[in-house]
Each structure stands twice: as C-alpha cells, then as structure tokens.
N, C-alpha and C positions, 0 to 999 in steps of 0.2 A: 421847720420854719426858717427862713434865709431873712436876711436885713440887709439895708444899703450902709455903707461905713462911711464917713466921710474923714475919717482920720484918728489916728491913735496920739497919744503924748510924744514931743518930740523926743528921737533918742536918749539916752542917757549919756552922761560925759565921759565914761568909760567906752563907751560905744566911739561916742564922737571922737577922740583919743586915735581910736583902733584904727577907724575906717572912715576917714575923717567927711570927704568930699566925692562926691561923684564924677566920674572919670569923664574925659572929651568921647562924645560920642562913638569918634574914628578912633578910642583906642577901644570901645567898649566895642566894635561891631568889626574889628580887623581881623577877623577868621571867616566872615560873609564874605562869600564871591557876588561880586555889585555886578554881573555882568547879564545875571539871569531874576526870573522874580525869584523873592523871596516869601517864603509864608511865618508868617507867626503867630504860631498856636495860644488862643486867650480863652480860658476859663470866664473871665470876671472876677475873680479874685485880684489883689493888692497889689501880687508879684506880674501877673502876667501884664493885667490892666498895666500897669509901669511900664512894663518891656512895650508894651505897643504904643503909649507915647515918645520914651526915646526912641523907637524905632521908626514912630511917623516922622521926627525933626532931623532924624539922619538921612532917609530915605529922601524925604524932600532937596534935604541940600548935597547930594550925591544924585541924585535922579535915578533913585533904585523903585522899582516896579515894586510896590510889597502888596500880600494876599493876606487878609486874618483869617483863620479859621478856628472855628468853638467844638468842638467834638458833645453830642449828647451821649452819654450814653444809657440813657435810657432808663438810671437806677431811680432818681428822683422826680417827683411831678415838678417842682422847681427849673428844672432845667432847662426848658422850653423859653422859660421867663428870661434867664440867667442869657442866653443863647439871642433870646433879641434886645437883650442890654446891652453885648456886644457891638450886635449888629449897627445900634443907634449910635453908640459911640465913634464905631469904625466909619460911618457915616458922617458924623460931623469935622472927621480928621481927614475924610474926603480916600477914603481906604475901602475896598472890595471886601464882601466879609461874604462866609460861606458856613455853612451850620452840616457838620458830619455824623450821621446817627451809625451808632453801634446796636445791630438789629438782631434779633434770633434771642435764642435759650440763655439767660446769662448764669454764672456757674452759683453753685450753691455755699462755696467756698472759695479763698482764695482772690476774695472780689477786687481789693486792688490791684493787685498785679496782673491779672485777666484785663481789667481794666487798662489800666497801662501800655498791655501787649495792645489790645484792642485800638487803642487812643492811637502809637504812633503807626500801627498799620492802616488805618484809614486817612491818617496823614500822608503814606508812602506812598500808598494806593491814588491819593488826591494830585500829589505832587506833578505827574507825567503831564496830565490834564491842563497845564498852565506854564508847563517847560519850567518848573522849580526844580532846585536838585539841593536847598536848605528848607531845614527848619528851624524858627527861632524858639525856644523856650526858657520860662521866664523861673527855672530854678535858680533859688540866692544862696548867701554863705548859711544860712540858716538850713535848708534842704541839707543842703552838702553838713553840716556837724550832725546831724538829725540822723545823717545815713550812715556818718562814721559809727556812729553813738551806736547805733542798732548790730552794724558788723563786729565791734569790738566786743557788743556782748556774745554773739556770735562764734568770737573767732577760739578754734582750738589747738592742740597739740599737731591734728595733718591739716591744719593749714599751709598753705605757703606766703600767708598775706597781703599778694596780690590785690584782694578786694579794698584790705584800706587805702589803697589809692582814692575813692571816691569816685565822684564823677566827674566823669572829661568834657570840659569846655566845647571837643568835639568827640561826636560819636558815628560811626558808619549804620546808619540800620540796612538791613536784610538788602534790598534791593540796591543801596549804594548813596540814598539820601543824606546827606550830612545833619545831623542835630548839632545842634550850635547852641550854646550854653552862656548869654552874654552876661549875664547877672551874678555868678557866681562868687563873685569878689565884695560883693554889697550885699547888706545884710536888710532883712525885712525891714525891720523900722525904719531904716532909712531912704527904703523907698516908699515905705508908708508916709514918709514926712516929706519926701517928695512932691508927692501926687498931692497932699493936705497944702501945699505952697501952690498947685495948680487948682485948688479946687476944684478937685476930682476923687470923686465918690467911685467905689466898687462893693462886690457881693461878699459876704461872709459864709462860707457853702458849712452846715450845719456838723459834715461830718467831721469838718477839721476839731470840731470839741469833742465828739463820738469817741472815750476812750477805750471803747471796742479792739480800735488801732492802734497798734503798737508806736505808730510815727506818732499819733495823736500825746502817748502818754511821754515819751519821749521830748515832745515838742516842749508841754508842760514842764519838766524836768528841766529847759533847759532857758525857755525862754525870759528869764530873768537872770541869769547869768552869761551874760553879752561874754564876759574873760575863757570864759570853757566856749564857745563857739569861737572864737580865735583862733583859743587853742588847737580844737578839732581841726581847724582848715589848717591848720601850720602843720600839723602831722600830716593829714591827709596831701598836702603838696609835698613832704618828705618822703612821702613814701611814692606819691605817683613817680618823682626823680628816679628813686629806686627800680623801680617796675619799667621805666621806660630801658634804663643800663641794662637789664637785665631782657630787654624783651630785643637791645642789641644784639647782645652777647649768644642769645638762642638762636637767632637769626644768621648769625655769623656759623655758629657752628652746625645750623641746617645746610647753609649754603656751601661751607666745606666738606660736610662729611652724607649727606643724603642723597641716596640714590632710588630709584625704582627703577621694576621691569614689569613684564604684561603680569597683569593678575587685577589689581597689581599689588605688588608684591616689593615693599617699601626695606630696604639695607643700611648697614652703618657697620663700621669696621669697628670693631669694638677698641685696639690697639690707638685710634683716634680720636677715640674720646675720653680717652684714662686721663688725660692732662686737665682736664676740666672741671670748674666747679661743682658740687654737688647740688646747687642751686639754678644754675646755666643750663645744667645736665637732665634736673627731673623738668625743665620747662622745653627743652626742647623735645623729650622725648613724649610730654604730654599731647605736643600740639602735633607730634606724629602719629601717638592713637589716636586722636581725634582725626585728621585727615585717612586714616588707613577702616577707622570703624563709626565714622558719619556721627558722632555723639553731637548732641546737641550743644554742651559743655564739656569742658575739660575735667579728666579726671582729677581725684585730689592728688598731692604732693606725697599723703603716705602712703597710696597705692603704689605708688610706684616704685617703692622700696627696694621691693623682691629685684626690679628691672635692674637697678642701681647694683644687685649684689651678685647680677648673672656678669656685670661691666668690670667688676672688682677681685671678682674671683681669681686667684692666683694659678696663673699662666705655667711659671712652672713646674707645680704641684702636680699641675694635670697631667704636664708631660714626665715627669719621674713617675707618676703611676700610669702609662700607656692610656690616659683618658682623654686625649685629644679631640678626640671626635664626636664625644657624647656631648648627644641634644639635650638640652636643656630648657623647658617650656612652661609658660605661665600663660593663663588670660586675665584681660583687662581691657575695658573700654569697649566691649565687642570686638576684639581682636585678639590674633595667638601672637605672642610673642615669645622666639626663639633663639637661643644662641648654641652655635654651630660652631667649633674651633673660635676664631677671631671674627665672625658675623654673627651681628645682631638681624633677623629678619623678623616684620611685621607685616601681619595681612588679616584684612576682616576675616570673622571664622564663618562656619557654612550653617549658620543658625539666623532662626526669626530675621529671614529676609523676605520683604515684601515683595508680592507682583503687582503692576498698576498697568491700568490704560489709561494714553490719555486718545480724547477725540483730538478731529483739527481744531489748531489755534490754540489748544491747551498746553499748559506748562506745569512740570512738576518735578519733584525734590525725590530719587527712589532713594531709599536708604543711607540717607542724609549723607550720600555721596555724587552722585550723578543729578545735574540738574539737566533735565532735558526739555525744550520745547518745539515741539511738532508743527511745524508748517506746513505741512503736508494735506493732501485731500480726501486723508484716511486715517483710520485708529494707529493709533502704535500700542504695541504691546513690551510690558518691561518688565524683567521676572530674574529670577538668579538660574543661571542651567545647571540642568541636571544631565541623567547620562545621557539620554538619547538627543539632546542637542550638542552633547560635547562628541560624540558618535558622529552627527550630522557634520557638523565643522572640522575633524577632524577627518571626515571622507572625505570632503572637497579640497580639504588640503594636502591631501596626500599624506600626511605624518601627524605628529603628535602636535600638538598647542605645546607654543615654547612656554611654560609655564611653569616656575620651580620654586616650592614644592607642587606639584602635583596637585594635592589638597585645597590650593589654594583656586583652584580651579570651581570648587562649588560656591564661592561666594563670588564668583563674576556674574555681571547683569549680562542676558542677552536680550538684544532688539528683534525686534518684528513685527512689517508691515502687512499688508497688501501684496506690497509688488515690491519687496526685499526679504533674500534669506536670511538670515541670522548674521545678525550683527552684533558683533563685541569689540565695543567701545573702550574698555581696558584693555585692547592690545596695541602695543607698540606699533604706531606706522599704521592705525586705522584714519580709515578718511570717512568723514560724516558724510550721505547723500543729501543730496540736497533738499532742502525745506525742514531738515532736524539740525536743529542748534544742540549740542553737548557742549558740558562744561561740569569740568573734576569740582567741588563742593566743597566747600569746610566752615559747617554753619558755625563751629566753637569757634572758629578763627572771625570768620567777615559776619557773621550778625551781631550786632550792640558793638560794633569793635570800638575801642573808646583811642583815643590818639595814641596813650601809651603804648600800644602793641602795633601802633601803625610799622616798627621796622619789620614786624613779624608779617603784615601783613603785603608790604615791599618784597619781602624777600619770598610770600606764596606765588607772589605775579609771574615773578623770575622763576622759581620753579614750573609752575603750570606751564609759561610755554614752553619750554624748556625739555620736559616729561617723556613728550612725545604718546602723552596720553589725550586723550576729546580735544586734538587740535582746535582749536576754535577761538576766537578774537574772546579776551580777557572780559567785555562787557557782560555783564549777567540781563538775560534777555527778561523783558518785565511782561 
C-alpha cells in the first residue's frame, strides 16, 4: 500500500549545524552540460520529486531543454499510479515526462540490483532518442552513508578499498551517458523540508520499510543519527581523494610502461615497475587483466598477489643459479599471466570463448573484449580460431601470424562475412571493411566508471588509438 507524504518534521539542529542551507542552483547543477537536453529520472519519491523541482527552476533560468522520465518496473501494481503522479507534476512545471517499462522475466533473486541494472539501461537506451547524453538522479548524503554503511561491512582483508569511495557525482554508464549525481551533499530531510516549504507532496514507495533490504535495515540504523551520516560522507570524500591519486598514478604507469602486439598480447618490463608502489602496482595491473580477459570487474587486490611476487623476485638469484629464462606462469581474470627473464606478458587464455552472430544493424560485446557492430547487408560471424582458420590465414600470408607466444593465438576472434575471408581484428595494422565498426572493450574500465578513475579512463583513449589494434574513432557505436 503507498501513501502521499506531504512532509516530515523539520530537520534537527544537529542536521541544521552540518548542512545548513541549500546550495545556488548553478553550483548544485555545474557538472550538467546546459548545451543538450537533459533527463531526470523521478520515482516520486521525496529525493527525486526535489531534484525535478530544483531542476525545473535551473533549467528555466539557463534555458536547458530538460526530459523526466519514471522507469516502471513492473514489480508493483502501484507503479502505474506512482508513474502518472509524475507525469501530472511534470506537467504542471510545464516539463515532458516519459514513463519507461522494464518488460520480460524479472529475476527471482537479487531484485534490486537487476532493478538498478535495468532502470539506468532503459534510461541509456532512451537518452539517443532526444539527443540527451545526461542523467540527473536524485541520490542524497543519505544514499551515499547507507552505501558506505553496507561496503564497510563488506569490506575485507583483499580488499583494496576502492569501493569506499562511494558514489560519484559523476558516473559514465555503458554506452557513455553521463549520470550526474546533484544532490549528494544534502541530506533527505532537508529536502523533505524543502518540498514541505513548496507544498509539495510525493509517494512513499512501500518497500523502502520492507526490511527484506539490507539498505532498508540500514537506513533504520541510521536515520536518527544525522552525526554518523556526516561522518560517512567525510570518509567517503577521503577516500574518493585517495582513489582518484591513485587511479593517477596507475595511469601514469600504464602510460609509461604498457605495450601490446597482435594477439594481443599485452608486455611490461618487469625492471620498470620495481620502483612502484604496491598499491599503484596491483591497480595497474588489475585494469590490465581486465583489458587483456574482458571481465566484467576488476579482479581483487589479493589475487593478484602471486603477480606482485613474479615482479619482486630477485634478479640476481636467478642469474647465480643460471635461471634466467625460466617461465614463470599464473592465471587470473581469464587470462595467463607470465614472466619471461625481465617481461611480464598478458593474454586471454584459449578457454570459454564464445562464438556470436550478429544480423545487419546488430551490435555486440564477443568476450567482453571486441565490440563490434555490423553495418553491413549480411550476417557476420565472431568466434575464437582454431587450427584450420589459423591454417587458412596463415596460407594467404605466406608465413606464420606474427604472434608471440604462439598460444596466444587460440584466443584471437576471427571475423566472417559473406563476401570477406577471415578477419583478425587483433592484429596489428588491420583495417576494418567497411559497414563493420570494431572497437578494443574494457567493460571493468568504461561501464559505471565513476569520475575517480576518469584519469584511468583518459589514459585507455590514449592507449586505444595508439595500439594499432580495431583502428576505429574512439566513439562506442549505440
């Protein structure tokens, strides 16, 4: 059962103290690019309802295009209701409002966060439709200590802490939308006493009492002590600082010390990285499994231990007992990882690789390394080679695939159309035909990327064109 709220008690004075007044609009909305529309996503709840009033009085007096949109997703009979309160509202603020359903099998577990996934993919999906490339959402400092609250219980020994950064004012989703976070400095009540100065009512969605939810029990825990959600966002901005230094610093040392060749087949001179911190060190080399074995996430910090001990190994030890040359090999992340004398090599391994087709006009993620989309007026086919297409390519070329090791050779994709032989996109100096877009992948890197690891993801652009791997313009085709 849902109810209209028309307002809670004004904050408390400890509250008031903390976070006192609500900011000028132009500083609350200075991460929105005013140049295109905007959308902001409204539940009907306290928080968002808010964000689309300051958002209608900024947008007015800057002349910004803005869009609401209500995602249903289809869990409650409620929502239908909730979705044309929206709409009535966005109407009377003289605002476009759009209602997004989340349709099909919903999961049997895990329902927020399917949810979540689901909410801002129909938002991304929406966005092109209206030439938006933000979204606003009306998460406050309450969300954000709610989330620390949950990671810290969370957090363990292989950790690396990253997570208690929280969440970023701005976020890249998948296709390249900006989420924009304006409210995270202001706390629920006091947008609730906001809106109760505007006489403006919103929904109270039933499951936020549901303490089913881990956020829900949490919330409880916290929501009468205004001084622990301070606290939470004070850490959480000491640590996002940390996380942004740090996501420098691996950046820096990708950009010096990362090489590839066709496979591909990713190097680091091991002699290069001995000077670096242990912490610089396991994130750089994180964000290089994940580019070399298409993970959807980063592996942990204590995975990568072993990696850190193949870096460390004394040099020479090795050479008074004539062991120069022995290999040295681990996997992790779907990937082998190797040290060779003074190289480090990385290359996906030749397991649980998927084949796809796509039709014309389809686009698709193979092995959450290759994003390919087909222009074309025929299937393509995408699959890992085996012998007889490395046979096939290697007789047109008269010699062997420059490709070393060797091995790394069964986890290359090869292409095939119609009216093209075999094409392999991992080799150095290939050129796409035309009507197939290619583009190198690293969903741990660019999907949810949250601003702190924006230098990380500065410094993939650079690499990618750079590569000489799926030549192709940097945009990711939608």
């Amino acid at each position: 059962m849902w109810r209209w709220n028309n307002g809670l008690p004004i904050a408390s004075p400890i509250e008031k103290r903390l976070m006192n007044r609500l900011p000028d609009p132009k500083t609350l909305f200075q991460d929105v690019d005013t140049t295109k529309p905007v959308i902001v996503a409204v539940s009907g709840g306290s928080d968002s309802v808010a964000l689309l009033l300051l958002a209608a009085a900024w947008a007015r007096h800057n002349e910004v295009e803005l869009q609401v949109a209500t995602v249903d997703h289809g869990l409650r009979p409620e929502a239908a209701a909730e979705a044309a309160f929206v709409a009535s509202l966005s109407e009377a603020l003289d605002v476009s409002h759009v209602t997004l359903a989340w349709d099909g099998i919903k999961p049997g577990s895990g329902v927020p966060e399917a949810a979540r996934g689901a909410r801002y993919r129909l938002l991304e999906e929406f966005a092109p439709d209206i030439g938006a490339n933000t979204v606003l959402a009306g998460h406050t400092a309450n969300d954000q200590a709610e989330t620390l609250a949950m990671r810290l219980e969370r957090e363990g020994d292989d950790s690396s802490g990253r997570g208690l950064s929280g969440m970023a004012t701005v976020t890249l989703l998948p296709q390249g939308t900006r989420l924009v976070r304006p409210l995270l400095k202001l706390t629920r009540n006091e947008l609730r006493s906001y809106l109760r100065d505007h006489n403006q009512s919103w929904i109270e969605d039933p499951s936020n009492s549901d303490e089913a939810y881990e956020r829900v029990r949490v919330r409880r825990m916290l929501e009468n002590n205004p001084e622990q959600v301070y606290r939470l966002c004070r850490f959480a901005d000491v640590m996002a600082r940390l996380r942004r230094v740090q996501a420098k610093e691996a950046a820096r040392v990708l950009a010096d010390n990362l090489k590839v060749d066709s496979g591909p087949v990713y190097t680091l001179t091991v002699d290069d990285l001995s000077r670096e911190t242990p912490q610089v060190l396991t994130l750089a080399l994180q964000n290089v499994i994940a580019i070399a074995g298409g993970g959807e996430h980063l592996v942990s910090a204590k995975s990568v231990r072993p990696v850190l001990e193949f870096l460390t190994t004394n040099k020479e030890t090795k050479k008074e007992s004539g062991d120069n040359k022995k290999i040295e090999r681990t996997t992790l992340g779907n990937v082998v990882i190797e040290r060779r004398s003074d190289v480090l090599r990385i290359y996906r391994e030749a397991r649980n690789l998927p084949a796809i087709l796509l039709g014309p006009g389809d686009d698709a993620i193979w092995d959450g390394r290759l994003q390919i989309e087909n222009g074309t007026a025929s299937a393509i086919f995408c699959g890992p080679l085996d012998l007889e297409q490395i046979q096939e390519a290697e007789f047109k070329l008269g010699g062997k695939l420059p490709v070393s090791p060797r091995v790394a050779l069964r986890s290359m994709p090869y292409l095939r159309g119609e009216d093209h032989d075999v094409l392999l996109p991992f080799m150095r100096g290939f050129v796409s035909p035309n009507g197939i877009r290619l583009r190198l992948c690293v969903r741990a890197l660019e999907h949810y990327c949250p601003e702190f690891d924006f230098a990380l993801l500065e410094w993939l652009v650079t690499f990618r064109e750079h590569s000489g791997l799926t030549p192709v313009s940097d945009q990711k085709p939608r």
